[in-house]
TIRO-2110 file (N, C-alpha, C; in Angstrom, 1 decimal):
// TIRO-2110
10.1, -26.5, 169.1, N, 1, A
10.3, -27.7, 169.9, CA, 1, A
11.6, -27.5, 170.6, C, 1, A
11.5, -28.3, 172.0, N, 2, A
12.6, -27.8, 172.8, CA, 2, A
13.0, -28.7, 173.1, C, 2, A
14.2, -29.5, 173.5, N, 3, A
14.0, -30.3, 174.5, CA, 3, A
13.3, -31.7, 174.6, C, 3, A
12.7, -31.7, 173.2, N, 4, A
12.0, -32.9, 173.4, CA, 4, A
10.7, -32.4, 173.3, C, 4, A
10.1, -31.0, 173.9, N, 5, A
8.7, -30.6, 173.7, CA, 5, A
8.3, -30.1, 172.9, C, 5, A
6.8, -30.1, 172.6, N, 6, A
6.3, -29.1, 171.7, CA, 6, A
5.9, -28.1, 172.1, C, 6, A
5.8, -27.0, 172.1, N, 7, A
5.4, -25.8, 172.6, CA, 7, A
3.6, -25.2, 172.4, C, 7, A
3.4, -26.8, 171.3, N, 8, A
1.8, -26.2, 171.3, CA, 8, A
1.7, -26.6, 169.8, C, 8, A
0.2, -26.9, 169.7, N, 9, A
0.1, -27.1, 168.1, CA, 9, A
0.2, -28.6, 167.8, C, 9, A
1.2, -29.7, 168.3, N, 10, A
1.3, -31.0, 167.7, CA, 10, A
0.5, -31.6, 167.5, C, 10, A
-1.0, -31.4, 169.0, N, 11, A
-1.6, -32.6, 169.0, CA, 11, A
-2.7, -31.9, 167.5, C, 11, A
-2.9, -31.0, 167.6, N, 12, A
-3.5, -31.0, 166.0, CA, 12, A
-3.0, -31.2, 164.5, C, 12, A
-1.8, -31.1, 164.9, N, 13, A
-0.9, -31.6, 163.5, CA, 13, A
-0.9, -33.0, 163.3, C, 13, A
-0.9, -34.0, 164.7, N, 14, A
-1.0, -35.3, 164.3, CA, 14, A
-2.3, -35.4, 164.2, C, 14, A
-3.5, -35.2, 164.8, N, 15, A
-5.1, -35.4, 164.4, CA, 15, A
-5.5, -35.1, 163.0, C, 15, A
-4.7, -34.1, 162.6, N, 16, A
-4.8, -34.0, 161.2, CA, 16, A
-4.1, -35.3, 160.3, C, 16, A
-3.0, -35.5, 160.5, N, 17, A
-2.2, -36.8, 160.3, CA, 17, A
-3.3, -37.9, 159.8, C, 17, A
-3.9, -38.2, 161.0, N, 18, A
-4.8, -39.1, 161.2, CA, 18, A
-6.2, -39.4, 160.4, C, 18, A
-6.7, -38.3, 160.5, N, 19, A
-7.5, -37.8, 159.2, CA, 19, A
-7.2, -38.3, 158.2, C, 19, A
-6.3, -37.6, 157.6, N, 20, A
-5.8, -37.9, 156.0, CA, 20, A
-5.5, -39.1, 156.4, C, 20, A
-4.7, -39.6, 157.0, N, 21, A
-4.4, -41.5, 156.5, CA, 21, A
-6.2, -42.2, 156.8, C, 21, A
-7.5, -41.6, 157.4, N, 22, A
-8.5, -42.5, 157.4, CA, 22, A
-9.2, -41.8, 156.2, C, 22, A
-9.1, -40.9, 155.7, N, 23, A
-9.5, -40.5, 154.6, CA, 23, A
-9.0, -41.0, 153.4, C, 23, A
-7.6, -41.8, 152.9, N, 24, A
-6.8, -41.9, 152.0, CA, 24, A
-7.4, -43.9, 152.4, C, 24, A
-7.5, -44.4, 153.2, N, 25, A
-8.0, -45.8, 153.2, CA, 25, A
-8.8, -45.9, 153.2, C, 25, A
-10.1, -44.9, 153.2, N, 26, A
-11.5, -45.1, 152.9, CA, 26, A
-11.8, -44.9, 151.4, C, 26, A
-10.9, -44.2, 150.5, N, 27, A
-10.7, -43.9, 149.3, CA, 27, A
-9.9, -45.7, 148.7, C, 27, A
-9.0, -45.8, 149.4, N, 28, A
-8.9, -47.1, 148.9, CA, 28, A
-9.4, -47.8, 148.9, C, 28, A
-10.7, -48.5, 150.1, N, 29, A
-11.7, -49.4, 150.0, CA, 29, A
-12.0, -49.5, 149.3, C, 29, A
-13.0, -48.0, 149.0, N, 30, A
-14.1, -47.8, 147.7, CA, 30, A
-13.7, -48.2, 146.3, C, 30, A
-12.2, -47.9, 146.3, N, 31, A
-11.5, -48.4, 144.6, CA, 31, A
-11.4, -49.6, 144.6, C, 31, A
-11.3, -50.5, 145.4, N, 32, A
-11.0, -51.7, 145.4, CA, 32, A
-12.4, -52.6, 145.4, C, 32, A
-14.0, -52.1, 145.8, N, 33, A
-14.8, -52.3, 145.8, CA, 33, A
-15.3, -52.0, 144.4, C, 33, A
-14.8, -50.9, 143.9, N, 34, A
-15.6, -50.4, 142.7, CA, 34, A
-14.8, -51.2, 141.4, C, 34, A
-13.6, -51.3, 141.6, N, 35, A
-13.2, -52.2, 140.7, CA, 35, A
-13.3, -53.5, 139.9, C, 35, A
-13.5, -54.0, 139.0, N, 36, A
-14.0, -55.3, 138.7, CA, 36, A
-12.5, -56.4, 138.8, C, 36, A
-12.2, -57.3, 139.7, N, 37, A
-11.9, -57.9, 140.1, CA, 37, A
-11.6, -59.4, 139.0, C, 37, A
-10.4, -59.8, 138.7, N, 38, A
-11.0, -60.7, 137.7, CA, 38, A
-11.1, -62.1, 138.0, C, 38, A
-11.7, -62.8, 137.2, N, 39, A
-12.7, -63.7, 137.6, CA, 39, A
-11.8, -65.2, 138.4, C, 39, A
-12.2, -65.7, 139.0, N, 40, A
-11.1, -66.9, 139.6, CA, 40, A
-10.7, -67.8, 138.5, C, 40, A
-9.5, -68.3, 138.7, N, 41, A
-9.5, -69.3, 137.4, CA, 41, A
-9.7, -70.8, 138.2, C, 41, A
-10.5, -71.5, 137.6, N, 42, A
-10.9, -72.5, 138.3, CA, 42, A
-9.8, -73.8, 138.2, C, 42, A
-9.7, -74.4, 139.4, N, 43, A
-8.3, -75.3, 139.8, CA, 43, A
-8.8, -76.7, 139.1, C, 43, A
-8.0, -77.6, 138.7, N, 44, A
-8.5, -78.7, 138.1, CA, 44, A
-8.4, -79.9, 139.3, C, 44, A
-9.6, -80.2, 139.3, N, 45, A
-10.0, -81.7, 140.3, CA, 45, A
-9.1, -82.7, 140.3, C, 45, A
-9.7, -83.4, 141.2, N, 46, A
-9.0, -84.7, 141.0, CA, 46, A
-9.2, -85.7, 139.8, C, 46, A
-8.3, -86.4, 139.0, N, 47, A
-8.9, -87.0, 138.0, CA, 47, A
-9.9, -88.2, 138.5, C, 47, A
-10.7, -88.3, 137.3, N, 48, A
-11.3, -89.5, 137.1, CA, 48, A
-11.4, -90.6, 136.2, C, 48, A
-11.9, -91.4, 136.7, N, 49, A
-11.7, -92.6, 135.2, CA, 49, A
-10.9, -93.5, 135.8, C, 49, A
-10.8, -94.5, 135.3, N, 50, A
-9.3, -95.7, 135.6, CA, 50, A
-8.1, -95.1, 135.7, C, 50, A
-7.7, -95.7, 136.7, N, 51, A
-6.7, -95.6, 137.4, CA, 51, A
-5.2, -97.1, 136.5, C, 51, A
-4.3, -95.9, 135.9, N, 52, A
-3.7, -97.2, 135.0, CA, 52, A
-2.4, -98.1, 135.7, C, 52, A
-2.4, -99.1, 136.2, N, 53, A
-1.4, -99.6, 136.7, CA, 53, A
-0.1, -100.1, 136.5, C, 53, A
0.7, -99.6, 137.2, N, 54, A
2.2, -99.5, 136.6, CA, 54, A
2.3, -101.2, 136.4, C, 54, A
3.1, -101.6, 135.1, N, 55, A
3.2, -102.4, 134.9, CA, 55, A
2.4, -103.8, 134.6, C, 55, A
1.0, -103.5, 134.6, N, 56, A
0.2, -104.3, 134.1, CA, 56, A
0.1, -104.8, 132.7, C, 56, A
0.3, -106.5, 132.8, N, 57, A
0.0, -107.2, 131.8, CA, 57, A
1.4, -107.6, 131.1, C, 57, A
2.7, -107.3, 132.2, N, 58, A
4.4, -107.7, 132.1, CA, 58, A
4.2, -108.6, 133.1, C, 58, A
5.3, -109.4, 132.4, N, 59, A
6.3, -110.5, 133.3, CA, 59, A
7.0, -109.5, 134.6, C, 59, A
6.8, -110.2, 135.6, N, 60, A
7.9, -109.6, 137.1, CA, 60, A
9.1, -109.8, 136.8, C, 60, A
9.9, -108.7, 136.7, N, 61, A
11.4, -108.8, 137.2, CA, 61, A
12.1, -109.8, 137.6, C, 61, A
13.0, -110.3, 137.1, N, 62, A
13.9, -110.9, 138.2, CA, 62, A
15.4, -110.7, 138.9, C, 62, A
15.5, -110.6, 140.0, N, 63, A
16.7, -110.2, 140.4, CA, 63, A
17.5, -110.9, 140.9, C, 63, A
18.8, -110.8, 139.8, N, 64, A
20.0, -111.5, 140.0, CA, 64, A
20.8, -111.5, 141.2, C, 64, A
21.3, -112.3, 142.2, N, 65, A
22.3, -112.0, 143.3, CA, 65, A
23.5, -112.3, 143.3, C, 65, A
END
């Protein structure tokens, strides 16, 4: 290389390049397809049931000025 050029040969060295990186991610799809994945852990809902209300069944506050 001269100057900034190649004298010949690059564009096959990078096609090769190219190759191997779509060869090496086609290899990683398949592992990541063939692998067993583990299972979701399931998120907990919204509750149900009564709803308990703050302060139910007290005297109201009173406020001094």
């Amino acid at each position: 290389m001269t100057n900034g050029y190649c004298e010949g040969g690059c564009a096959e060295v990078a096609e090769q390049q190219a190759q191997r990186q779509a060869q090496m991610e086609a290899q990683r799809q398949r592992a990541r397809s063939q692998s067993p994945s583990p299972a979701p852990v399931p998120m907990p809902g919204p509750a149900t049931g009564p709803v308990p209300v703050v302060g139910a069944g007290r005297a109201p506050l009173r406020v001094a000025r």
